[in-house]
N, C-alpha and C positions, 0 to 999 in steps of 0.2 A: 368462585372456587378455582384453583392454581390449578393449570395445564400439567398433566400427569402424560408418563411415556409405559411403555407397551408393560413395565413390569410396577405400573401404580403409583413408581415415586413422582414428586413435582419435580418438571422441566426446570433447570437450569440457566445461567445464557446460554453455555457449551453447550446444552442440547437444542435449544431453538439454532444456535448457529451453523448447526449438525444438519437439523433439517434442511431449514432454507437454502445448505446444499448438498440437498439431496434432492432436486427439480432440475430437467433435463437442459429447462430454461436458461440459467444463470452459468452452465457449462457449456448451452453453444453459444452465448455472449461472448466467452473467455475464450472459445475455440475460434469463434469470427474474427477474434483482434488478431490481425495478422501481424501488428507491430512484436505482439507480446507473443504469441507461438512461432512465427517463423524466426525468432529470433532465438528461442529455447532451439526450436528443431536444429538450424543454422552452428548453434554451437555446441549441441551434442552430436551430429551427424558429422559437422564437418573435421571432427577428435576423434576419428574412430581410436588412433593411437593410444588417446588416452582409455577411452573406454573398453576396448580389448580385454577379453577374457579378466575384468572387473568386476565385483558384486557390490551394485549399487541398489542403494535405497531412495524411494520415492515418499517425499512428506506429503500427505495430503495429495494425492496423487487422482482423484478427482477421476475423470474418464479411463484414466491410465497413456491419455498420449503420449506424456515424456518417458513413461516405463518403457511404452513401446519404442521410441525416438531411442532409448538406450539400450535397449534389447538388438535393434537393428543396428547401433553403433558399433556391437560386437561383445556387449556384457557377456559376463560368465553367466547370472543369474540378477534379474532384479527383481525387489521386494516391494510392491506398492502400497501404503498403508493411509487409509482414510475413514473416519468414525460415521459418513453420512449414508447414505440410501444408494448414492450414485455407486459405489463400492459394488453393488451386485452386478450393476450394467457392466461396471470396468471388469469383473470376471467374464460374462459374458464375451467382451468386445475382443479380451486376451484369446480366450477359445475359437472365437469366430474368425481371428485371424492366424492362427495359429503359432502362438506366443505361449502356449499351456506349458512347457517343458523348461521356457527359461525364462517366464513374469509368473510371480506369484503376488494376489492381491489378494490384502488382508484388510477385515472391515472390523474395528476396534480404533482407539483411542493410543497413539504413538506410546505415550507414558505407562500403560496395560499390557502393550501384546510382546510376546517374543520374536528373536528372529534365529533362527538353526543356527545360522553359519558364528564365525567369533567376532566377527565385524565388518563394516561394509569400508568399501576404499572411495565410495562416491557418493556424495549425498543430493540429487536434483530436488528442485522444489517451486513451486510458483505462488510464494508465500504473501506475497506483497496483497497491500489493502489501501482503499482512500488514502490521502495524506498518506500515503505509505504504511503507516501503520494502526489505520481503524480496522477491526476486525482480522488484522491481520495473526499467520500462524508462524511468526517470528519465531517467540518464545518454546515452541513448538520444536523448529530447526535447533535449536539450540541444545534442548532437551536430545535430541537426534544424535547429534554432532557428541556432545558429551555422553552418552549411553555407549554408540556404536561406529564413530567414525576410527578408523585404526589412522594410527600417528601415522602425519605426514601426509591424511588424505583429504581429497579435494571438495570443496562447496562449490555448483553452480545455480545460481551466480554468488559470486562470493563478497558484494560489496556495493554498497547503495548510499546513494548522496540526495538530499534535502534541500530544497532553495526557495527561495522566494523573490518573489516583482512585483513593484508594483502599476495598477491601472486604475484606469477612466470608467467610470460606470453608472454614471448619473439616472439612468434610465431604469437600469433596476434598481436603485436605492429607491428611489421616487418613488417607481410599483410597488415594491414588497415592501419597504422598510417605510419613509417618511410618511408614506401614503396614511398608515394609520396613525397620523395626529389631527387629521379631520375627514370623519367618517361618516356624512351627512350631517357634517353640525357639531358630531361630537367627537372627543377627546377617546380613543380608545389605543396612545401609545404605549400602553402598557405590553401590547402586542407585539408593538415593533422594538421593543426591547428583548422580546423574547426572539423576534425572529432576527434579529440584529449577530444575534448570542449562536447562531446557528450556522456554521458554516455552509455554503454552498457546493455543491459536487456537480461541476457542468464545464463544460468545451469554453474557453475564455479563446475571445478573437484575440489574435496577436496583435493587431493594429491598437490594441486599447494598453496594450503593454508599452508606460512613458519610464521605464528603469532600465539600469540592466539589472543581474542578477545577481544575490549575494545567499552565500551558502551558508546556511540554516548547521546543519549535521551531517558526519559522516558513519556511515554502520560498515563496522569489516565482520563480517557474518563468522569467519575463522576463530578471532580473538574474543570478542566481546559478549558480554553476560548478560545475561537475561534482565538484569535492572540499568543498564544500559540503552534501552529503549525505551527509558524516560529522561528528556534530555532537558538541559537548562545553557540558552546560546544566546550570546550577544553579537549580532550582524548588523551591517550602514548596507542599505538600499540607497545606490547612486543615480539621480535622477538624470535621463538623457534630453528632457524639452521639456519647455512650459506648458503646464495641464494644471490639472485637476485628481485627487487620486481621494480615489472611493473605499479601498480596497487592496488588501494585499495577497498575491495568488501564490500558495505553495505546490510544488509539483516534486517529481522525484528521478533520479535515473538510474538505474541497473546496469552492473559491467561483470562477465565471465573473465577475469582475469587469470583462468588459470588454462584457455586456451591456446590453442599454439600459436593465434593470431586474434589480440584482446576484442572482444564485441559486447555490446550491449546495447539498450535503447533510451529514452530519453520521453518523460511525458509533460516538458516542455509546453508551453503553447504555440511556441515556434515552430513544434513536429507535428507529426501525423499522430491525431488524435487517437487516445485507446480508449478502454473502458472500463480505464481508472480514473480519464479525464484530469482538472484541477479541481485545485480546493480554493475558494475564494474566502476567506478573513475581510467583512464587510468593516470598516474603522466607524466608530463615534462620532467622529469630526471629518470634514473635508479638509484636507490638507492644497494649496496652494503650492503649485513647485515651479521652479523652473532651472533650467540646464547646470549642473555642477553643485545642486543639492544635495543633502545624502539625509536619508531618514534614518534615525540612530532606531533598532531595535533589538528588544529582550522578551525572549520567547522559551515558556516552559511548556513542557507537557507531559504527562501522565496516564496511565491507564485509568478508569473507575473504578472507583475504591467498590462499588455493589456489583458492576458488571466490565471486569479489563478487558475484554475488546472493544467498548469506547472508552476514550480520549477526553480527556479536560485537559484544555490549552488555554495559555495565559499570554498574551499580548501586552508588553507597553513598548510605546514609540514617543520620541520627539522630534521635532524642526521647528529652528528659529533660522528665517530670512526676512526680505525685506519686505514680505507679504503679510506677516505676523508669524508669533509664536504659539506651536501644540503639543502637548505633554498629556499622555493620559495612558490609561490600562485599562483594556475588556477582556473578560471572562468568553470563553465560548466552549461548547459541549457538544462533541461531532458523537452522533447516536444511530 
């Protein structure tokens, strides 16, 4: 029998994704990461100029930290709007500090509710997801921006960049993945196809990073359309030493371009870890490299066609050196 919500109908994805954040859990995760809030705080606080008697709108606004962060920047009024459970707390936390006069948090669905005023001049948001865009409330901002943002007004952050590297990782291919083509004896890689097919979400050491980086996609949050964040790129991953490459890591970086002095952060493997972490793209094949190689790659992605906040991504890669020649293309399904 299909999970039904408070008025009988069947659950949705949007409404299990509603729930799972609506647990206090997965908001002091986000609260902890000090990369990704003190970096919001940092560049709302440090603009009061721009925020100055402004009405700004908050997407997905979650606890209402950044309502508040802009409330104290100097907002005229801000609107914080979130469809999950946590929405009640976030009223709460506005009253208990005494924000009731100029945050208002509203718990509904962006695309549903109204807002008084004629438009907001600022739209904050901490919309990002895995790979940047699993579960993410992109499509969301956008929706935002085009209903309510008046000409001329600002998105923070307003623009995110995609990359990828590659690394050495012999060790978890072995455990997770080759592991099942002898399983006491028997044949059971049928598994490890599937888990092959599965991106991983975890902290990659940067010592195991033998590339530098080449850029995947660029998102300008201002201009671009909501089918826009299904991208289709062609990037060379330039190899810096002789290794072994398991694996190709995407990560993302975030920049407030419309502060007075640009900031953003970077989840890199090179940085101080969030908890967005990487996304590791396990390859088919071991690739053989060494210094002044470059692995030619073509990367789509999409939302799901049954549930768009996951991702079908499409990988093909080649390199011919003097190690041999790899050409191929995996399916992967980040869920």
């Amino acid at each position: 029998m299909p999970a039904t919500n408070e008025t009988g109908d069947d659950l949705t994805a949007a409404d299990y994704y509603a729930d799972s954040y609506g647990h206090h859990g997965i908001h002091e995760e986000m609260l902890k990461d000090e990369v990704r809030t003190r970096t919001y705080m940092n560049a709302i606080l440090h603009n009061g100029h721009i925020f100055k008697d402004k009405i700004v709108l908050d997407v997905g606004c979650g606890t209402g930290i950044l309502s508040l962060f802009a409330s104290k920047a100097g907002a005229k009024h801000v609107y914080g709007i979130d469809m999950s459970a946590i929405a009640d707390s976030a009223k709460q936390i506005v009253r208990d500090n005494g924000y009731s006069d100029r945050v208002t948090i509203i718990k509904g669905k962006v695309e549903e509710v109204e807002l008084p005023e004629g438009g907001v001049d600022i739209i904050i948001s901490e919309w990002m997801g895995y790979f940047l865009l699993y579960e993410s409330m992109l499509d969301t901002v956008i929706y935002a921006r085009d209903k309510w943002l008046k000409p001329g007004g600002l998105i923070f952050p307003d623009k995110c960049t995609l990359w990828a590297v590659a690394i050495e990782d012999a060790e978890y291919r072995h455990d997770k993945i080759d592991w099942w083509s002898n399983v006491y004896g028997f044949n059971m890689d049928c598994i490890g196809r599937t888990a092959l097919s599965e991106p991983l979400v975890d902290v990659v050491d940067p010592n195991q990073v033998c590339s530098n980086k080449a850029l995947i996609a660029t998102f300008d949050i201002k201009k671009m359309k909501k089918e826009d964040a299904a991208f289709d790129s062609s990037f060379q991953i330039p190899i810096l030493r002789k290794d072994f490459v398991h694996g190709l890591v995407v990560f993302f970086d975030v920049f407030f371009g419309d502060c007075h002095k640009s900031i953003g952060f970077s989840t890199s493997p090179k940085h101080k870890a969030t908890h967005w972490k990487q996304t590791v793209l396990y390859l088919p094949d071991v690739l053989t490299v060494n210094p002044g190689d470059s692995i030619d790659c073509h990367m789509t992605c999409a939302p799901n066609d049954k549930n768009p906040r996951d991702l079908d991504i499409a990988l093909q890669y080649a390199l011919s050196n003097a190690e041999g020649q790899w050409k191929a293309e995996h399916h992967y399904k980040l869920r």
